[in-house]
C-alpha positions in Angstrom: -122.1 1.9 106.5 -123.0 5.5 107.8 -118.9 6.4 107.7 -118.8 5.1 104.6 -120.7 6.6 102.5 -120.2 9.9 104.3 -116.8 9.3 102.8 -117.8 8.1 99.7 -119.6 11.8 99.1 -117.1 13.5 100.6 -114.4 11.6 98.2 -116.3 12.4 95.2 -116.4 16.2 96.0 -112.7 16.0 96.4 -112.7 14.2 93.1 -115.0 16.6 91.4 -112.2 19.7 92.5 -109.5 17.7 91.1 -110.9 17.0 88.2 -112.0 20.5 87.2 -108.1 21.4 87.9 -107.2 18.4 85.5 -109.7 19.8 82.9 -108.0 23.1 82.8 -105.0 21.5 81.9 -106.5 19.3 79.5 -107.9 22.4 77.9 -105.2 24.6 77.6 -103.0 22.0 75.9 -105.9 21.3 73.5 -106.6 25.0 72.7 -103.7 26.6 73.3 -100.7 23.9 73.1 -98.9 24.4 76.6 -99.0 23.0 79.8 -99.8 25.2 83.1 -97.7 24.3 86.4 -99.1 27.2 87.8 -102.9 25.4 87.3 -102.7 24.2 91.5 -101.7 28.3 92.8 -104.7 29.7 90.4 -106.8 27.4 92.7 -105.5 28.5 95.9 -105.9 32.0 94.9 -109.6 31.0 93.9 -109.9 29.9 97.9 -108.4 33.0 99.2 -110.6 35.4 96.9 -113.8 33.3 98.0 -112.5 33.6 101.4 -112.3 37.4 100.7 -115.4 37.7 99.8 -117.3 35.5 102.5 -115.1 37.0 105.5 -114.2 40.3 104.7 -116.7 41.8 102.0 -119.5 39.4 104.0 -121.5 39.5 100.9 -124.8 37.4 100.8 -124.7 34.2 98.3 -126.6 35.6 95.5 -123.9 38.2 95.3 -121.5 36.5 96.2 -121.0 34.4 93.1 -121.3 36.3 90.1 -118.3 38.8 92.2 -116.6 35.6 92.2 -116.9 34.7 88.9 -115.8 37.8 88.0 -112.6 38.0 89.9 -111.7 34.8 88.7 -112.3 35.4 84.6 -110.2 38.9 85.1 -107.5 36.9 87.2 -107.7 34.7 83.7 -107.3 38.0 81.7 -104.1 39.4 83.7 -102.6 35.9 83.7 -102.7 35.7 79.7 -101.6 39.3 79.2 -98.8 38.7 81.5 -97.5 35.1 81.4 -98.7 34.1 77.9 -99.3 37.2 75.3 -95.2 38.5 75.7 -94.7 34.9 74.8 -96.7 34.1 72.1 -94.1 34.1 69.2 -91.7 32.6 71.1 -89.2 30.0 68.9 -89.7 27.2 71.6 -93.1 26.5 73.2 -91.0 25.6 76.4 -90.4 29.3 76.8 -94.1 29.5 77.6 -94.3 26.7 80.4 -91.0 27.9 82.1 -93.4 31.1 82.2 -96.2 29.3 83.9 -93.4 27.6 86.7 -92.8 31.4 87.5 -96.1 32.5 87.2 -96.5 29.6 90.2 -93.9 31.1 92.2 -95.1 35.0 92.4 -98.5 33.9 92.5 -97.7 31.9 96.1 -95.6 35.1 96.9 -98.1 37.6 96.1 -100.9 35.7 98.1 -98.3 35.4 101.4 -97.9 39.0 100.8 -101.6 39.8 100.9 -103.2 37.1 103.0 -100.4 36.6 104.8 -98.8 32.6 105.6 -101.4 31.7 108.4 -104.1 29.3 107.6 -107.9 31.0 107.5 -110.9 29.2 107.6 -113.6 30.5 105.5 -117.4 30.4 106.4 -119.6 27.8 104.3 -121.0 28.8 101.3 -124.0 26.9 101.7 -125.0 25.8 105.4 -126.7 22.6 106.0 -127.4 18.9 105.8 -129.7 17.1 104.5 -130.3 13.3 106.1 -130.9 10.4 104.3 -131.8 7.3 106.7 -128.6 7.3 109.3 -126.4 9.0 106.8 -126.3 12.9 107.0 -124.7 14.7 104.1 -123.9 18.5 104.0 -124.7 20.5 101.7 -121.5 21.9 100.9 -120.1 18.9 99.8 -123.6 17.7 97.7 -123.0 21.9 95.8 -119.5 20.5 94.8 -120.5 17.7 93.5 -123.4 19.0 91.1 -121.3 22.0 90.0 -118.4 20.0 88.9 -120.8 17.5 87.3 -122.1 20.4 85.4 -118.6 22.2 84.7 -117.6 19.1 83.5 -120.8 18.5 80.6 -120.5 22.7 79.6 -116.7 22.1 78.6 -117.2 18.5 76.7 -119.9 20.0 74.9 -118.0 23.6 74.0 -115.4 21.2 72.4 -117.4 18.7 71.1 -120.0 20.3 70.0 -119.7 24.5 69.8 -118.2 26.0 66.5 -116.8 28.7 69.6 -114.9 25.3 70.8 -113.5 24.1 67.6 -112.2 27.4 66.3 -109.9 27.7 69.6 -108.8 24.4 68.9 -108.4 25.6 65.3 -105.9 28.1 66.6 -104.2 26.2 68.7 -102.8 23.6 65.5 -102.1 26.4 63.2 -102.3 30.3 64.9 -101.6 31.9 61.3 -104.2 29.4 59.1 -106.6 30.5 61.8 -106.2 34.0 61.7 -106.4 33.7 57.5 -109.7 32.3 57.9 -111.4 35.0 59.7 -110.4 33.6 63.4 -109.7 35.9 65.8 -106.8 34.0 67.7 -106.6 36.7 70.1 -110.7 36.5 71.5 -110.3 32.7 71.3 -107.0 32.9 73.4 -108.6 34.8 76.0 -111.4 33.1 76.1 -109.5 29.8 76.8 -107.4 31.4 79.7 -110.9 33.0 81.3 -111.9 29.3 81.1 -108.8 27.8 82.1 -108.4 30.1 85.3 -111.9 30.2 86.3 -111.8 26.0 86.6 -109.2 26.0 88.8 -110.6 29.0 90.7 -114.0 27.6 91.2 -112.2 24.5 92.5 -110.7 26.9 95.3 -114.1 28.6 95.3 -115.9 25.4 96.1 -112.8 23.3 98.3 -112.8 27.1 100.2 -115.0 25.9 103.0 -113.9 22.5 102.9 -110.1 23.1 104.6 -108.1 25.6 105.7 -107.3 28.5 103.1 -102.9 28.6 102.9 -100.9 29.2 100.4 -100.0 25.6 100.1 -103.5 24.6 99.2 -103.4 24.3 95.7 -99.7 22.6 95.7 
C-alpha cells in the first residue's frame, strides 16, 4: 500500500504537467484559433531555464520564481512576434501551425546549441518530505500538484468568468468585429501567448527536478 500511493502522488503530478500543457492548447485554439505543435519544446525550454536558474544563477526560491515567470511570459512575447504576428493575415490558418512545427524544430536546435545534448539534472526546487503513517511524500511532487490545481481554476475562471477572457475569445471568432468594438486584438493576442507559453513552461519549471533536463523532454 506504501508503493502505491507513493505512485498514486507521483502519477497525479505527472498528470497535473500534462494537463497544464493540454490547457495551453486548449487555450490557444479557443482564443486564438490555431493549434501549437511546438506546445511540448516550450516545456522543455521551461526545464532548461529553471535548470539555469537553480544551477547556474543559484538564486534562492523567493527569487527564483518571479525570474522564472518572467523568462517564460517574454519567451511568450518573442514566440508571438516571431511565429504568429508575420502570420496573422495569412489566407489559410494552416500557414500558422506549419509555423508552430518549425517553431518546434529551432526551438530543439537552439536549446542543443545552448545547453548542449547531454542530459542535466537540476537541484529540487523545494527539498523535503513530509510522512504520512508509512507513506512518505516529497514535497516536490505535493508543490506540483497544488500549482497545477491552481493553474487549472485561474484559467477556467478567466474564461468563464473575466470580461479579460471573453474579449480574447471575442477576437479569436471575428478579429475585425473585435477591433470595431473597442478590442484591442493585439494586447489580447499577447496576452494569450504570455499565458499559453508560461503553462507549458511552468510544466518544465515544475517536471525540472523531477527527470533529467534534455532536449527530448518535452517531445
Amino acid at each position: 500500500m506504501t508503493l502505491f500511493f507513493q505512485l498514486l502522488v507521483n502519477g497525479i503530478a505527472m498528470g497535473m504537467i500534462y494537463a497544464l500543457m493540454a490547457m495551453g492548447l486548449i487555450l490557444l485554439i479557443r482564443a486564438i484559433g490555431v493549434m501549437n505543435f511546438a506546445q511540448g519544446d516550450l516545456l522543455m525550454i521551461g526545464a532548461f531555464i529553471t535548470w539555469a536558474l537553480t544551477n547556474q544563477v543559484k538564486l534562492p526560491f523567493y527569487a527564483m520564481v518571479p525570474a522564472a515567470l518572467i523568462s517564460f511570459a517574454l519567451v511568450g512575447i518573442v514566440f508571438m512576434f516571431l511565429v504568429y504576428w508575420p502570420l496573422r493575415n495569412a489566407t489559410y490558418p494552416t500557414a500558422t501551425v506549419i509555423a508552430t512545427m518549425g517553431a518546434s524544430i529551432v526551438i530543439r536546435e537552439l536549446a542543443t546549441l545552448i545547453w548542449g545534448s547531454q542530459p542535466l539534472t537540476s537541484r529540487p526546487i523545494i527539498r523535503g518530505f513530509v510522512q504520512i503513517a508509512s507513506v512518505r511524500l516529497q514535497y516536490q511532487y505535493l508543490l506540483t500538484i497544488l500549482v497545477g490545481g491552481i493553474l487549472i481554476f485561474l484559467v477556467f475562471t478567466l474564461f468563464e468568468k473575466l470580461y479579460a477572457g471573453r474579449m480574447m475569445q471575442a477576437a479569436a471568432q471575428d478579429k475585425y468585429a473585435a477591433e470595431l468594438l473597442g478590442i484591442p486584438t493585439i494586447l489580447t493576442t499577447a496576452a494569450t501567448y504570455i499565458i499559453v507559453v508560461t503553462l507549458a513552461s511552468i510544466g518544465g519549471f515544475m517536471i525540472a527536478p523531477m527527470f533529467m533536463v534534455n532536449v527530448t523532454l518535452g517531445s
